[in-house]
N, C-alpha and C positions, 0 to 999 in steps of 0.2 A: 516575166510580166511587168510592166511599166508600174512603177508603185509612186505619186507624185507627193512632192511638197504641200503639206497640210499649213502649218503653223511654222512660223520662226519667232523665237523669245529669248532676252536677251536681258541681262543685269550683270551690277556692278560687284567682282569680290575682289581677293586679295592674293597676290604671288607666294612663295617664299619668304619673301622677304619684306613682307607685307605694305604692296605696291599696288594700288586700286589693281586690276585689270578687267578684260570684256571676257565673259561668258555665254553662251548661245546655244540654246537648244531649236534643233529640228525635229518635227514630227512629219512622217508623213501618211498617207492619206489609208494606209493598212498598218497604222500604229507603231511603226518602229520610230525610235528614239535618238538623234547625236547629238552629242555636247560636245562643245568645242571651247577652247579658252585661249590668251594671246598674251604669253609670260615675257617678258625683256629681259636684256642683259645688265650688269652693272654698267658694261660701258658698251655703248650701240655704235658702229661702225658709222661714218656718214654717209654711205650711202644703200642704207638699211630702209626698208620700207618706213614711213611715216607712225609713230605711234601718237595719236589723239589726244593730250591729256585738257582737261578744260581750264587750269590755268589761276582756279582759285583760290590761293592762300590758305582761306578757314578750312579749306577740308583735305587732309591728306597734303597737306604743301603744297597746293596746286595740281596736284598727281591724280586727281577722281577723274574717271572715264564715263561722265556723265552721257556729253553730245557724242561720244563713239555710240554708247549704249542708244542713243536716241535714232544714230543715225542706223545703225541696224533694223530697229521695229517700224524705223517712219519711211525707211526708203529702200535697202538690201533687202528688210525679208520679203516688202509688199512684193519686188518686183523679181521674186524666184517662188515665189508661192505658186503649183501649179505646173511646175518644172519636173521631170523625172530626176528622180533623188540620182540617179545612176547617171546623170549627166553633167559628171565636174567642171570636162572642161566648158563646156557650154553655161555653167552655173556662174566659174571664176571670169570668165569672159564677158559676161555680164554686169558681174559687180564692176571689174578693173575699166568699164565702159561708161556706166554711171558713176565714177569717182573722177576720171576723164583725167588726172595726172599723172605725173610720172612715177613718182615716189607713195602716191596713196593718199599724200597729204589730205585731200579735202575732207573726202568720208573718212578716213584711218585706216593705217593699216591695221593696227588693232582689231578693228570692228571686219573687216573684208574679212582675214584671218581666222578671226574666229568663227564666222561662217564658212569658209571654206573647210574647216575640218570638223565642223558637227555636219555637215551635208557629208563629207567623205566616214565619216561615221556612222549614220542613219543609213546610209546604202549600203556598205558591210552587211549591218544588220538589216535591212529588208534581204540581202542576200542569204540571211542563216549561217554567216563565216563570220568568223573573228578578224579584226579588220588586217591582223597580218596575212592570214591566209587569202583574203580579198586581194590584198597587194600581189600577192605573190600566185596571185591565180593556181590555188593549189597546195599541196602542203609545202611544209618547209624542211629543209636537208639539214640546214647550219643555223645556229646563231652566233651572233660578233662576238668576237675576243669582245673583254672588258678592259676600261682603265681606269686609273685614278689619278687623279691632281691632290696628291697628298702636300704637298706644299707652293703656300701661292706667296708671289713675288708684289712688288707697288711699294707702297710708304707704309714704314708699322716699325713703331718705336725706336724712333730713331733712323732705322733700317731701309735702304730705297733699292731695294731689288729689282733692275730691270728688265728681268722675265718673269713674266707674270704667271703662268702653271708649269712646274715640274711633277711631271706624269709617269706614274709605273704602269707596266702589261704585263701581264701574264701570261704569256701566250703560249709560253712552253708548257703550261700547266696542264694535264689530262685530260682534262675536260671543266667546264663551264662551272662544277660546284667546288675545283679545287683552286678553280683561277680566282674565285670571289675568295672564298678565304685564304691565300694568298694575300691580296690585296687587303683582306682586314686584318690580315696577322702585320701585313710590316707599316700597316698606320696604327696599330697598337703599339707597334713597339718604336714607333716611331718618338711620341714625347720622349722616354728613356734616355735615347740615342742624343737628341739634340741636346737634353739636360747634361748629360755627361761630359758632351764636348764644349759647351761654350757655356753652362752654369750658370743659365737662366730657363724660367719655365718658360714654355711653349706656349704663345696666344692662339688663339682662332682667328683664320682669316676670312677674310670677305668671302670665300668660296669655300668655307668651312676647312678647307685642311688647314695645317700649322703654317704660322707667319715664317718664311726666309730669317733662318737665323743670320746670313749674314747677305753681303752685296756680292760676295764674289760667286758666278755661278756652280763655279767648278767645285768648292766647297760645299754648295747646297747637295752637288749631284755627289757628291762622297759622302755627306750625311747618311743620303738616303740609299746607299748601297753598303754601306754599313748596318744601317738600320734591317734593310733585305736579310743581309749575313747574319745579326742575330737572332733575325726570325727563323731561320734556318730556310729561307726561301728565292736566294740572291741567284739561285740556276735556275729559277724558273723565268726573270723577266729579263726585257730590256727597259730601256728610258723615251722617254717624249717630252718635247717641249712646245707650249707656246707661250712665244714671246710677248707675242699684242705690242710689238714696235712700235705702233701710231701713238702708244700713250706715249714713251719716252724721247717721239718723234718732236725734233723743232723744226718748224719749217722756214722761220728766217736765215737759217745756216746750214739746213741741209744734213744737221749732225744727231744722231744718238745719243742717250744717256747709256753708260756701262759700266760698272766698278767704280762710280761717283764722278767720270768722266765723259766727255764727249769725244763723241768719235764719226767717222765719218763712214757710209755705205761702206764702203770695201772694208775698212778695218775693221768692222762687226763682221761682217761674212770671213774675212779672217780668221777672225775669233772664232765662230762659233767651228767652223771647219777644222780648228784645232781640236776643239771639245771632243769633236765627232771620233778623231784620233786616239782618245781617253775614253769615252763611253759608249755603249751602245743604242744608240737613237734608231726608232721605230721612224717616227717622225718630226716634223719643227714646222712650227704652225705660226703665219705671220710672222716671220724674221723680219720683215721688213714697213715699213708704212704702207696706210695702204693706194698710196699715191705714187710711189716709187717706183714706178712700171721698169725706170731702167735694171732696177736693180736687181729683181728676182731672177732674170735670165741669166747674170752672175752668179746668183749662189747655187743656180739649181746646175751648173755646169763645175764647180768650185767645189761644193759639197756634196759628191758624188757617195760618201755610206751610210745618206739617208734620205727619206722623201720629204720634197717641199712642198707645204699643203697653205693654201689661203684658206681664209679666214674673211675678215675685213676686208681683204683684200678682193675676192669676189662675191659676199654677199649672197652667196645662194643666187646669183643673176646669169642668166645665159648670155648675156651679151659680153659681159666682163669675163669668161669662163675661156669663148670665144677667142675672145681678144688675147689672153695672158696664154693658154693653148697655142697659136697661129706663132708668142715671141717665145715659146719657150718657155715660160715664165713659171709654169708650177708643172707637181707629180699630182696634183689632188686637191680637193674643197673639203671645207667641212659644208656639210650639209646641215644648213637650219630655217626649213621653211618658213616660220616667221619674219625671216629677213628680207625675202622677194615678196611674200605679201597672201600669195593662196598656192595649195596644193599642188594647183596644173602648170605651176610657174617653179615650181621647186623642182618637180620630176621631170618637167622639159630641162633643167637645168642638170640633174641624174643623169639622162639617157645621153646627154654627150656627151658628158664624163665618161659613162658606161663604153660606148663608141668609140672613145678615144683611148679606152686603156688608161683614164685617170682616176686616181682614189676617190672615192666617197665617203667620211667619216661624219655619224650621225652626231650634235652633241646638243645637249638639253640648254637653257641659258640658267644665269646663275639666278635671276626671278621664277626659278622654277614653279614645275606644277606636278601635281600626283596624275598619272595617266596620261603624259605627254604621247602625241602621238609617234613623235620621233624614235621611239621605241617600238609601234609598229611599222614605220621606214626602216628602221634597221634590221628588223629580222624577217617582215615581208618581202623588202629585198636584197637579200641573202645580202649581205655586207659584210666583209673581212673583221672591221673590229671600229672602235665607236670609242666614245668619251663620254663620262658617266659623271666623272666628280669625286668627290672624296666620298667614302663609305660612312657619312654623319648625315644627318638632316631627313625626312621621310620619302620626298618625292626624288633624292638620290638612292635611298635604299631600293624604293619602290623599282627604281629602273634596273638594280642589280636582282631585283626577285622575279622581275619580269623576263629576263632572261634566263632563267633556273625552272620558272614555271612553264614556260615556253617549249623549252629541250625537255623538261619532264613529259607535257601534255603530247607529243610528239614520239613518236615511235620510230625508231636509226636517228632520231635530232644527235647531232654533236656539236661540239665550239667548232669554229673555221679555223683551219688550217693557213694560217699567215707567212706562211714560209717562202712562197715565192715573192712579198712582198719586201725581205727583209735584206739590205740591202749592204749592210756590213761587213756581212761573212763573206761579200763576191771578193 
């Protein structure tokens, strides 16, 4: 039965990291309920959807999402008011019509955003399913492996680590309540470990796990399998990385930061190929800028015992997905809907991935929010394994409960089996 859009409302709160952003509730017309909200990264790829901010100083550093918030109540909701809640892409097509750019700039992406997933939420619920079981038309068999970015890379105290999260999986773990603890057993034992070997305390970083105790990577990633080993948990994982290359990217010269030096495309694909040699990588996430088109087709051919997955690089966009597909260019995306801008732009970006036999890896941003929807993308569709964060902060916790609650609520649920994906043992 057609249930339609009653009300769309809409104000201003705050991320994680306490960053204005747009909120939006849909009602529709047999009283079901979505909320939607539109979190950011610390660092936003360029060619990420538009986020809105109104640009004023006194409040928030300029950061308040006033006109996003206005431009949802004065213009996005009038004109889906009326609309069957169950018609997204009809709904996203709409908005992405009256904003009329490429990027979202006019209206915001912020604002489009967060209407597309309180609409894809109030239809869930006019359906009477939990919006993963909506996704997934049906019950659900698996939930993702989980991970953690227990140490993040950038500028901290001196220290300029030019990969920016090193990531543990747990994948070989039993199932889904042994893999989370796991992952909070070797970020416990994590300060210990660092304290011992280089004899300073452990800060927090920007993405709450511990600061890179040093520049060199290959010493982060022996921290943290030491640290495994004294958890007694080092046969459960492997490692992942992303690099976020575009930050340490110069583009006058074409060269990389690495080990306090610059370096050029090939010699980082060098490098990290060597790593791969030393450890075992799940995956590597942005190795490269995200402009570098030449260059990914080399590492993904070079670095053959791991997958290479964009990031910044493709944006959650199907045209770039496309395009980097057709050179070779990547194994996978990280999948984060707020970067392409609404729902039906994210999943057309999914389903040829899916098509293609390329990874999809969900991940929250680090302005997070409690109840991201990316958590029912990931387990609505069945997804191999995701990126979660470090095991500190509520709405990372939230997203490791939401997978334990999931497989609980769920009858035969178990973790996914990532073994065909894992590429070092061939």
């Amino acid at each position: 039965m057609t249930d339609r859009i009653k009300s769309v409302t809409a104000r201003q709160l705050i991320d994680c990291k306490c960053r204005p952003m747009v909120e939006v509730d849909v009602i529709t017309e047999n009283g079901f309920r979505g909320r939607g909200s539109a979190p950011t990264g610390s660092t936003v790829g360029m060619y990420e959807s538009y986020v809105l901010r109104d640009g004023d100083p006194s409040e928030y550093g300029g950061k308040s999402v006033h006109r996003a918030v206005n431009n949802v109540t004065g213009i996005l909701g009038p004109a889906i008011i009326g609309m069957d809640v169950s018609d997204q892409r009809g709904i996203d097509i709409k908005m992405i019509e009256l904003d009329g750019t490429e990027n979202k700039e006019k209206l915001g992406g912020n604002a489009i955003y967060a209407v597309s997933v309180a609409v894809f939420r109030a239809a869930a619920a006019s359906a009477g399913k939990e919006l993963y079981n909506y996704i997934a038309d049906g019950s659900i068999r698996t939930v993702p492996v989980p991970s953690f970015n227990i140490i993040n890379g950038g500028k901290n105290g001196g220290i300029t680590q030019a990969f920016n999260e090193f990531i543990i999986m747990p994948w070989k773990a039993p199932d889904i309540y042994s893999a989370v603890e796991t992952g909070v057993r070797i970020f416990e034992q994590l300060p210990q470990t660092i304290k011992k070997r280089f004899g300073t305390e452990p800060m927090v970083g920007r993405s709450y796990g511990y600061t890179a105790p040093s520049e060199d990577p290959a010493e982060v990633l022996d921290t943290i399998m030491e640290a495994a080993d004294a958890a007694g948990c080092a046969d459960r994982i492997s490692l992942a990385l992303d690099c976020a290359s575009s930050e340490m990217y110069d583009s006058n010269d074409g060269t990389y930061l690495l080990k306090g030096e610059r370096v050029t495309s090939d010699e980082l694909i060098d490098y990290v190929r060597e790593l791969t040699d030393s450890f075992d990588f799940v995956f590597i996430e942005d190795l490269l800028d995200e402009n570098d088109w030449d260059s990914f087709p080399k590492a993904v051919k070079r670095i053959p015992k791991t997958n290479i997955i964009g990031d910044d690089f493709i944006v959650t966009n199907r045209k770039r997905i496309e395009q980097a597909y057709e050179m070779g260019g990547i194994g996978g995306f990280i999948l984060k809907p707020n970067q392409v801008g609404t729902i039906t732009e994210a999943l057309d970006t999914y389903r040829f991935a899916h098509d293609h036999e390329l990874l999809a890896i969900t991940s929250g941003r680090s302005g997070g929010v409690i109840d991201d929807v990316v958590m029912d993308l990931a387990v609505g569709l069945q997804l191999p394994f995701i990126k979660n964060g470090a095991p500190r902060s509520g709405e990372r916790i939230e997203k490791l409960n939401f997978l334990m609650r999931a497989c609980s609520l769920t009858e035969g649920c178990r973790m996914s089996d990532i073994s065909r994906y894992i590429r070092f043992s061939r």
